[in-house]
C-alpha positions in Angstrom: 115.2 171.4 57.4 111.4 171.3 57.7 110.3 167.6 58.7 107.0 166.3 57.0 105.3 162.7 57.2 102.8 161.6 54.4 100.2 159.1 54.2 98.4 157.3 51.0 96.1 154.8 50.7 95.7 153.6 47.1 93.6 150.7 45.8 94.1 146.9 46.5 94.4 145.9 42.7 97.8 147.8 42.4 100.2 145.7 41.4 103.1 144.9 44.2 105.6 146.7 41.4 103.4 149.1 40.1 103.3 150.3 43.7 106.8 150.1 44.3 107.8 151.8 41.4 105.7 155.3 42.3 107.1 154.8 45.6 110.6 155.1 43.7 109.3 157.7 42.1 108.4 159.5 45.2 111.9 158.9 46.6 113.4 160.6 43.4 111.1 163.8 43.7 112.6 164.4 47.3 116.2 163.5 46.2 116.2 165.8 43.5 114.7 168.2 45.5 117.3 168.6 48.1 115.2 166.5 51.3 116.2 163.4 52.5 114.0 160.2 52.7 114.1 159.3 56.7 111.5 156.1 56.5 109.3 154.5 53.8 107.0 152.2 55.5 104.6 150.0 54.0 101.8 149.1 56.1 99.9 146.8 53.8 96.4 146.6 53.2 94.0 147.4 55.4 90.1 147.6 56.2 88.8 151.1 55.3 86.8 152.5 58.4 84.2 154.0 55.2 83.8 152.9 52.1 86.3 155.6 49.8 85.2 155.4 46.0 83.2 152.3 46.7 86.5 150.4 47.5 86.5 148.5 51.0 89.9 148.1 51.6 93.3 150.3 50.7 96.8 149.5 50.6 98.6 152.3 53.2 101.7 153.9 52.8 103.7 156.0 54.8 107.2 158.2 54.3 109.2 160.5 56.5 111.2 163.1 54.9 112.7 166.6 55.2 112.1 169.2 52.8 110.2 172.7 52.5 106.7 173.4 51.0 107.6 173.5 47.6 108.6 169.6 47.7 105.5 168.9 49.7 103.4 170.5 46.6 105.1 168.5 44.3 104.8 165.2 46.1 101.3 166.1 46.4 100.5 166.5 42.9 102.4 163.2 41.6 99.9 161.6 44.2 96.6 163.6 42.7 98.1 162.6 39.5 98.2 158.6 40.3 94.7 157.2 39.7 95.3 154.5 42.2 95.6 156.8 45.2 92.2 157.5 46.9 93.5 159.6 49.3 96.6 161.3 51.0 97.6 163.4 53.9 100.6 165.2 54.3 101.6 166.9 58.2 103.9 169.5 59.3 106.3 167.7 61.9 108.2 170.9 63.2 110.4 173.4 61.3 113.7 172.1 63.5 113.2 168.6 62.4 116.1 166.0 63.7 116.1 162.8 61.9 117.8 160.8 65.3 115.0 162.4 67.4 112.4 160.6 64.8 113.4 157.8 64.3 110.3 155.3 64.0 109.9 151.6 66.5 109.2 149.5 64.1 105.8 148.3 64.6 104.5 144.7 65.5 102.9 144.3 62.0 106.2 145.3 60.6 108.0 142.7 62.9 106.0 140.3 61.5 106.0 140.9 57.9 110.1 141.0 57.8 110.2 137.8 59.9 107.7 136.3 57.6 110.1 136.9 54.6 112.8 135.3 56.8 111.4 132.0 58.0 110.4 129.8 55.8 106.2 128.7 56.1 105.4 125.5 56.9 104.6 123.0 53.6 107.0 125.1 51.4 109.8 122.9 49.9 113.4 124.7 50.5 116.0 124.1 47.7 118.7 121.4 48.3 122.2 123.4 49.2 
Protein backbone atom coordinates (compact mmCIF):
# COMPACT_ATOMS: atom_id res chain seq x y z
CA UNK A 1 0.00 0.00 0.00
CA UNK A 2 0.78 3.63 -0.84
CA UNK A 3 1.30 5.63 2.55
CA UNK A 4 -0.09 9.36 2.60
CA UNK A 5 -0.27 11.90 5.59
CA UNK A 6 -2.81 14.88 5.47
CA UNK A 7 -3.07 18.13 7.13
CA UNK A 8 -6.15 20.58 7.76
CA UNK A 9 -6.59 23.50 9.44
CA UNK A 10 -10.17 24.58 9.83
CA UNK A 11 -11.64 27.48 11.79
CA UNK A 12 -11.57 28.00 15.66
CA UNK A 13 -15.50 28.35 16.02
CA UNK A 14 -15.94 24.58 15.03
CA UNK A 15 -17.65 22.94 17.45
CA UNK A 16 -15.39 20.21 19.45
CA UNK A 17 -18.18 17.53 17.94
CA UNK A 18 -18.79 19.05 14.85
CA UNK A 19 -15.12 18.52 14.38
CA UNK A 20 -15.01 15.18 15.57
CA UNK A 21 -17.70 13.97 13.70
CA UNK A 22 -15.95 14.95 9.97
CA UNK A 23 -13.08 13.45 11.41
CA UNK A 24 -15.28 10.14 11.69
CA UNK A 25 -16.35 10.81 8.58
CA UNK A 26 -12.87 10.93 7.27
CA UNK A 27 -12.04 7.59 9.01
CA UNK A 28 -15.19 6.00 7.13
CA UNK A 29 -14.05 7.23 3.62
CA UNK A 30 -10.69 5.32 4.08
CA UNK A 31 -12.29 2.30 5.65
CA UNK A 32 -14.62 1.83 2.99
CA UNK A 33 -12.09 2.49 0.72
CA UNK A 34 -9.86 -0.42 1.52
CA UNK A 35 -6.81 1.96 3.53
CA UNK A 36 -6.17 1.69 6.95
CA UNK A 37 -6.21 4.70 9.41
CA UNK A 38 -2.46 4.56 11.01
CA UNK A 39 -2.74 7.98 13.38
CA UNK A 40 -5.36 10.71 13.77
CA UNK A 41 -3.75 13.45 15.68
CA UNK A 42 -5.21 16.49 16.87
CA UNK A 43 -2.91 19.18 17.33
CA UNK A 44 -5.22 21.90 18.64
CA UNK A 45 -5.44 25.29 17.79
CA UNK A 46 -2.83 27.24 16.83
CA UNK A 47 -1.47 30.84 15.74
CA UNK A 48 -1.60 31.13 11.90
CA UNK A 49 1.89 32.37 10.69
CA UNK A 50 -0.62 34.73 7.97
CA UNK A 51 -3.83 35.66 8.30
CA UNK A 52 -5.97 32.69 5.96
CA UNK A 53 -9.61 34.20 5.20
CA UNK A 54 -9.16 36.92 7.75
CA UNK A 55 -9.09 34.21 10.51
CA UNK A 56 -5.90 34.49 12.97
CA UNK A 57 -5.83 31.24 14.43
CA UNK A 58 -6.91 27.47 13.06
CA UNK A 59 -7.51 24.33 14.67
CA UNK A 60 -4.85 21.66 12.96
CA UNK A 61 -5.37 18.27 12.16
CA UNK A 62 -3.43 15.59 11.08
CA UNK A 63 -4.03 11.64 9.79
CA UNK A 64 -1.77 8.89 8.58
CA UNK A 65 -3.19 6.42 6.38
CA UNK A 66 -2.62 3.98 3.42
CA UNK A 67 -4.48 4.01 0.46
CA UNK A 68 -3.93 4.89 -3.41
CA UNK A 69 -4.81 8.19 -5.29
CA UNK A 70 -8.33 7.56 -5.79
CA UNK A 71 -8.93 7.64 -1.85
CA UNK A 72 -6.60 10.70 -1.61
CA UNK A 73 -9.17 12.54 -4.26
CA UNK A 74 -11.96 11.67 -2.28
CA UNK A 75 -10.65 12.69 1.05
CA UNK A 76 -9.77 15.80 -0.67
CA UNK A 77 -13.01 16.71 -1.87
CA UNK A 78 -15.02 15.94 1.46
CA UNK A 79 -12.37 18.50 2.82
CA UNK A 80 -13.13 21.30 -0.25
CA UNK A 81 -16.57 20.45 0.55
CA UNK A 82 -16.49 21.34 4.50
CA UNK A 83 -16.77 25.16 4.80
CA UNK A 84 -14.81 25.12 8.01
CA UNK A 85 -11.55 23.93 6.43
CA UNK A 86 -9.38 26.89 5.20
CA UNK A 87 -6.86 24.83 3.97
CA UNK A 88 -5.39 21.15 3.50
CA UNK A 89 -2.37 19.38 2.34
CA UNK A 90 -2.04 16.01 1.47
CA UNK A 91 1.85 14.22 0.83
CA UNK A 92 3.00 11.16 -0.81
CA UNK A 93 4.99 9.12 1.97
CA UNK A 94 6.46 6.32 -0.33
CA UNK A 95 4.74 3.73 -2.45
CA UNK A 96 6.19 0.70 0.10
CA UNK A 97 4.69 2.31 3.07
CA UNK A 98 5.18 0.09 6.52
CA UNK A 99 2.93 1.20 9.17
CA UNK A 100 5.72 -0.21 12.20
CA UNK A 101 8.36 1.84 10.33
CA UNK A 102 5.89 5.08 10.83
CA UNK A 103 4.85 4.94 13.67
CA UNK A 104 4.59 8.64 15.19
CA UNK A 105 6.60 9.89 19.01
CA UNK A 106 3.93 11.30 20.45
CA UNK A 107 4.77 14.87 20.79
CA UNK A 108 5.27 17.05 24.01
CA UNK A 109 1.97 18.99 23.26
CA UNK A 110 0.35 15.73 22.99
CA UNK A 111 1.89 14.51 26.26
CA UNK A 112 0.46 17.16 27.81
CA UNK A 113 -2.96 17.32 26.61
CA UNK A 114 -3.60 13.46 27.55
CA UNK A 115 -2.04 14.05 30.95
CA UNK A 116 -4.20 17.05 31.30
CA UNK A 117 -7.34 14.86 30.86
CA UNK A 118 -5.82 12.53 33.50
CA UNK A 119 -4.92 14.67 36.39
CA UNK A 120 -7.30 16.49 37.87
CA UNK A 121 -6.61 20.76 37.85
CA UNK A 122 -6.21 22.36 40.77
CA UNK A 123 -9.71 24.11 42.35
CA UNK A 124 -11.87 21.46 40.64
CA UNK A 125 -14.03 19.45 43.19
CA UNK A 126 -13.65 15.51 42.50
CA UNK A 127 -16.90 13.43 43.21
CA UNK A 128 -17.05 11.54 46.60
CA UNK A 129 -16.33 7.58 45.75
Amino acid sequence: MIGYETTFITRTDISDENLRTFNEKLKGIIQAAGGQLIAVEDWGRRRLAYPIQKETRGHYTYLLYTGNNTLVAEIERNIRINESVMRFLSVKIGDDFDPAKHKRAITPAAQAVSAAAVTPHAGTVQPNA
